[in-house]
C-alpha positions as CSV (number, residue, x, y, z in Angstrom):
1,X,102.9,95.4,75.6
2,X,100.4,96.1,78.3
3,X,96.6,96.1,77.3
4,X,94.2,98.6,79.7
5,X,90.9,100.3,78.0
6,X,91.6,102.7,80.9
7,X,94.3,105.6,80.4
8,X,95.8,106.0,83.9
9,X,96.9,102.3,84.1
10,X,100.1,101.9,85.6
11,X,101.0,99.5,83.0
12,X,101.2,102.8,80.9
13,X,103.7,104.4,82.8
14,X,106.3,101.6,83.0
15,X,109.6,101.9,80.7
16,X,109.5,98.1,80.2
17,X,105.9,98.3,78.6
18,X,104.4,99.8,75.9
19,X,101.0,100.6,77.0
20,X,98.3,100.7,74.7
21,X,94.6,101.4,74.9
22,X,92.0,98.6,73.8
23,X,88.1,98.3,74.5
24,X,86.6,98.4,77.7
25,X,86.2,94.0,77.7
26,X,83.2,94.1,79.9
27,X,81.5,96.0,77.3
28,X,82.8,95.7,74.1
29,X,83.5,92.0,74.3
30,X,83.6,91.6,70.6
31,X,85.8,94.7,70.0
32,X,88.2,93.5,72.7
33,X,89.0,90.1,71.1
34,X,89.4,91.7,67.8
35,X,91.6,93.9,69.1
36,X,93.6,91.2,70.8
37,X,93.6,88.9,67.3
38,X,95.1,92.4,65.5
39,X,97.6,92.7,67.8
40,X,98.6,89.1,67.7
41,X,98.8,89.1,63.9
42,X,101.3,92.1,64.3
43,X,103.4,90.3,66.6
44,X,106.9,89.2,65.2
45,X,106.4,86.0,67.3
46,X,103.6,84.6,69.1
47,X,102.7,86.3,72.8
48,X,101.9,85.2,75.9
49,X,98.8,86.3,76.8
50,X,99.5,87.2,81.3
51,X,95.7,88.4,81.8
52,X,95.4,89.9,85.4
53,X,91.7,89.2,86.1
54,X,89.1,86.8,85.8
55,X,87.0,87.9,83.7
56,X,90.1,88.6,80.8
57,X,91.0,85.0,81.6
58,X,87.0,83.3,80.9
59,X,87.1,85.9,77.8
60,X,90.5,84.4,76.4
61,X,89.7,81.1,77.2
62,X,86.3,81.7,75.7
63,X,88.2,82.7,72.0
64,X,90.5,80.5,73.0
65,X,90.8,78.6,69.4
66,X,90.9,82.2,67.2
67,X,93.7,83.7,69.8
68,X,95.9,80.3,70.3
69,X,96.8,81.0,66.6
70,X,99.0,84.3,67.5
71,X,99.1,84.0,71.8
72,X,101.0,81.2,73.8
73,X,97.9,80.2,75.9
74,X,98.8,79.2,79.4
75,X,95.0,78.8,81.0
76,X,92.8,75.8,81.6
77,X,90.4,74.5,79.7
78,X,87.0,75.9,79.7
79,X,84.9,73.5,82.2
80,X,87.9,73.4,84.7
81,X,88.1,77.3,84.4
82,X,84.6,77.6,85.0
83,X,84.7,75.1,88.0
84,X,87.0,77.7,89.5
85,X,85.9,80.2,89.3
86,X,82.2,79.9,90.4
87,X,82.3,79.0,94.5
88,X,79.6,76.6,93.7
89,X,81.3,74.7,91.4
90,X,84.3,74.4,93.2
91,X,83.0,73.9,96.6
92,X,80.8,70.6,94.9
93,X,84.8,69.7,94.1
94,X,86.1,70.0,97.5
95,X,83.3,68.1,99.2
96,X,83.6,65.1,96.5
97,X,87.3,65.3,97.5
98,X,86.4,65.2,101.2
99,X,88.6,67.9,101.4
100,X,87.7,69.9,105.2
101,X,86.1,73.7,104.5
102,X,83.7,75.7,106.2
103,X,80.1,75.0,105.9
104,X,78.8,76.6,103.3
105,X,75.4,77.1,101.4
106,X,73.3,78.2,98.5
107,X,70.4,78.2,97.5
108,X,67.5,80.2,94.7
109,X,64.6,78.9,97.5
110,X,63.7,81.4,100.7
111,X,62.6,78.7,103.1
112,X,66.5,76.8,102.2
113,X,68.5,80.4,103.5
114,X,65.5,80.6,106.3
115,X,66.9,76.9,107.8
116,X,70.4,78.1,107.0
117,X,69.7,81.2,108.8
118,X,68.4,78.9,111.9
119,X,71.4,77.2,112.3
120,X,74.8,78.4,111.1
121,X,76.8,80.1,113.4
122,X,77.2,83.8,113.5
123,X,79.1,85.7,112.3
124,X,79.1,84.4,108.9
125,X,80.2,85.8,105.7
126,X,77.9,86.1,102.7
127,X,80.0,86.4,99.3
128,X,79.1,86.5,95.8
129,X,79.7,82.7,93.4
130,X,82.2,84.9,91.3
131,X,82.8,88.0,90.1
132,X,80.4,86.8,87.7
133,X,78.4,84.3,86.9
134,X,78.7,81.9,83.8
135,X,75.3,81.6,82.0
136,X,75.9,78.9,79.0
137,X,79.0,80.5,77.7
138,X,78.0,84.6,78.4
139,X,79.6,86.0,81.3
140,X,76.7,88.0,83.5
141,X,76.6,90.1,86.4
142,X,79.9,90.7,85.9
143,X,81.5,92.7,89.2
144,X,77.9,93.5,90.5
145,X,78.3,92.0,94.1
146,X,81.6,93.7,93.9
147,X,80.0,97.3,93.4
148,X,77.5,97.1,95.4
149,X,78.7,95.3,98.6
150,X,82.8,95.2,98.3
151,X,84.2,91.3,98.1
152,X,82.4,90.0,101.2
153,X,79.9,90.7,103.7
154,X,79.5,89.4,107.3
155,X,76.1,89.1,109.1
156,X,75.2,89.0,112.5
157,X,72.0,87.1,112.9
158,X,69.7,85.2,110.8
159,X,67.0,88.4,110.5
160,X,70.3,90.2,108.6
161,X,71.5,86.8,106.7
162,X,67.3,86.6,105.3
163,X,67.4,90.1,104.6
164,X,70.7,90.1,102.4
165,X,70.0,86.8,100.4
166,X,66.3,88.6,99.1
167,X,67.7,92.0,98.5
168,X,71.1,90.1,96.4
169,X,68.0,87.9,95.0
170,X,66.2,91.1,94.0
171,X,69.2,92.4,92.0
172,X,69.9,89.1,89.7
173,X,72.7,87.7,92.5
174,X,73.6,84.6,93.7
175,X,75.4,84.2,97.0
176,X,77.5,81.6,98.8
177,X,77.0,81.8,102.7
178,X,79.7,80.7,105.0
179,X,80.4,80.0,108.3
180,X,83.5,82.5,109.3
181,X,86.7,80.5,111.0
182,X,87.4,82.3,114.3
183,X,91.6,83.6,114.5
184,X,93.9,84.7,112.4
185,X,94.1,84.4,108.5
């Protein structure tokens, strides 16, 4: 059974699925898990839920104790989820692991992305935390970078990198800056 509150998924036009519409999860987060917990209870056996974005996967895993009853649940706990999935979080991880990445920073303070500006090299790549941000246990800004930008930016010079971190500032956004590794993926 593939799930999609959008009619033209492709899910819909497989023969080995039965597609069915369910509410837009983004905006209808209660609906959506209702939905889900009615369609488990239908089930003859208990799913697997295979959620294909993010955001599905911090909803589940958010209901996780209501949908375990009728889904196989195959995702991390909560605080490991949520480490990640924000850049933030995770890049805390790597550096207590001493693992080598690219400097990166973030900060809510001007005069901290005014330094950075200073001194990373150029270009570098400005990218949202996530795809959304974890407030408590509500999911917010949820694709906004995305919309408005595309997955990543790169900047030239510190005049652009100062400009971009107050105008993503402006809109409710929190941004991870990183230096960009020179050659091939």
């Amino acid at each position: 059974i593939g799930l999609d509150y959008l009619p033209m998924s492709v899910g819909f036009r497989s023969r080995y699925c039965t597609g069915k519409l369910c509410p837009d999860p983004g905006h209808e987060e209660g609906p959506f898990i209702d939905f889900l917990l009615s369609l488990g209870k239908s089930l003859a056996a208990k799913g697997v839920l295979f959620l294909m974005d993010d955001f599905y996967v911090f909803l589940a895993t958010k209901y996780r104790e209501d949908l375990e009853k009728y889904f196989l649940f195959p995702y991390l706990e909560s605080d490991t989820l949520h480490h990640c999935m924000d850049k933030r979080k995770m890049m805390e991880t790597v550096r207590a692991l001493q693992i080598p990445l690219p400097d990166s920073y973030w900060s809510d303070l001007r005069e901290d992305i005014v330094k950075v500006a200073r001194h990373i090299r150029y270009p570098a790549i400005v990218k949202p935390i996530g795809k959304f941000e974890i407030e408590g246990n509500q999911a917010q800004n949820i694709y906004r970078f995305f919309l408005k930008f595309g997955k990543a930016l790169r900047v030239t010079d510190a005049e652009e990198l100062v400009r971009l971190w107050e105008e993503t500032r402006r809109l409710g956004l929190n941004i991870l800056i990183q230096e960009e590794i020179a050659g091939d993926a």
